[in-house]
C-alpha positions in Angstrom: 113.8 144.5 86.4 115.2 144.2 82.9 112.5 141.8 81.4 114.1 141.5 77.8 117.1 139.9 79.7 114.6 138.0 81.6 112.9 136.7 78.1 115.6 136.4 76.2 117.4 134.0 79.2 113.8 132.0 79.4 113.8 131.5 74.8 117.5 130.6 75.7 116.5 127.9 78.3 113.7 126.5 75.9 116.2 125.8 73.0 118.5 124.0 75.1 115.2 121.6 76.8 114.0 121.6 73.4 117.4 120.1 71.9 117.8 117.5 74.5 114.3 116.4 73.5 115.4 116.1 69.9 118.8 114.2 70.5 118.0 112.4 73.3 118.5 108.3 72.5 115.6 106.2 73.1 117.8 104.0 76.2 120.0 105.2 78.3 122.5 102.2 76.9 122.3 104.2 73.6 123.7 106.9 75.4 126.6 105.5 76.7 127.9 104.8 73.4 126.8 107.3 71.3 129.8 110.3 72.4 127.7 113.0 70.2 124.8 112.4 72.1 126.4 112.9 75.1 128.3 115.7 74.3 124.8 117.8 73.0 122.7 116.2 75.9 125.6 117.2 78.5 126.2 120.5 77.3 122.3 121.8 77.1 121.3 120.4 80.5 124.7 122.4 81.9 123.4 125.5 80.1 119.8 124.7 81.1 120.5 125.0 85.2 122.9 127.9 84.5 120.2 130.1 82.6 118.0 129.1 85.9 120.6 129.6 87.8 121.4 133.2 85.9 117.9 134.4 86.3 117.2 133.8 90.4 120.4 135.9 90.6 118.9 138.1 88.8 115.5 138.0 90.4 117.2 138.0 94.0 119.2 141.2 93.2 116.5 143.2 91.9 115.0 142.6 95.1 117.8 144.0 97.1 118.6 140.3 98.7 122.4 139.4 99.4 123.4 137.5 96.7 123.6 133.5 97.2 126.3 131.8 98.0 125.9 128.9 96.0 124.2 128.3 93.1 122.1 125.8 95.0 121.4 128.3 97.5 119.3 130.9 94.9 116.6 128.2 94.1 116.0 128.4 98.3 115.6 131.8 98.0 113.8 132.4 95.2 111.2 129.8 97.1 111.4 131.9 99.8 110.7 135.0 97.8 107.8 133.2 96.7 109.0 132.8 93.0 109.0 129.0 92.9 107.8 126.2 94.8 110.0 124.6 97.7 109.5 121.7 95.7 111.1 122.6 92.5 113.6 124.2 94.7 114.6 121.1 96.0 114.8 119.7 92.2 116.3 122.6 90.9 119.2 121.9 93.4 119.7 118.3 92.5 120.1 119.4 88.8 123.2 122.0 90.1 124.5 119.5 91.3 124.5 117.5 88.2 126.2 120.6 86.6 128.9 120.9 88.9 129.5 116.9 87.8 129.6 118.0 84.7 131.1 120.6 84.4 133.7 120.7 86.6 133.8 116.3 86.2 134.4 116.0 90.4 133.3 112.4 89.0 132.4 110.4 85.6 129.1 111.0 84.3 126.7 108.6 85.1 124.5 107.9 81.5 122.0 106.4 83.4 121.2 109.3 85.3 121.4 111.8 82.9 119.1 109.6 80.5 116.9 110.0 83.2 117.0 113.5 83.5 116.6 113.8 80.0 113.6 112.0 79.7 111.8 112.8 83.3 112.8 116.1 84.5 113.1 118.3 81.9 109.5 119.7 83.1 111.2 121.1 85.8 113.0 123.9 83.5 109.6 124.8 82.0 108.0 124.2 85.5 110.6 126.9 86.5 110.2 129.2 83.4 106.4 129.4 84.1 107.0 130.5 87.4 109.8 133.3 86.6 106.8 134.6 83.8 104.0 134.5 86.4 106.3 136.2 89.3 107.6 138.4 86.7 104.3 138.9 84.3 106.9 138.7 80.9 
């Protein structure tokens, strides 16, 4: 296992929580109309699930697992390898498929909800980076 990539993934996944916690508006009302705020909040959480996301892959293959098929899919195994909990699997999930929202807009981004994210789920990166270090012992 290539820790430094594994380290260097988890410091990336701490700047991006830590700059939604610095730009994210007080209400989610704020949100919707500030378009800068958006944009940074938007664009961190995106890279926040992918550099999750990026490391189960690379957890899973360094086990010798088929790869996932869906980005979803690697949280359920990496609770299955014993990485994570089945709980922050399941939340994990949810924020892929925010992602895919985003990123690939399959429908307009509800402020609300990622207001919410912002300000009540961002423990579930850290919950995750913790995790990846203790499985890992970076």
């Amino acid at each position: 296992m290539d820790r430094e990539v594994i380290g260097q993934k988890i410091e990336s996944l701490r700047r991006c929580v830590a700059r939604i916690r610095e730009k994210t508006p007080a209400t989610a009302a704020a949100l919707a109309t500030d378009v800068d705020a958006q944009d940074i909040l938007t664009l961190n959480l995106t890279r926040a699930v992918q550099l999750c996301v990026d490391i189960g892959a690379h957890l899973i293959a360094q086990q010798n697992h088929p790869a996932p098929d869906t980005m979803g899919q690697t949280f359920d195994l990496l609770a299955d390898m014993g990485v994570i909990q089945e709980e922050l699997a399941i939340r994990m999930k949810k924020a892929v498929g925010f992602r895919n929202i985003a990123v690939h807009n399959y429908e307009a981004i509800d402020w609300q909800i990622t207001h919410t994210i912002a300000t009540r789920h961002l423990q579930d990166f850290a919950e995750f980076a913790s995790a990846v270090v203790a499985a890992t012992g970076i």
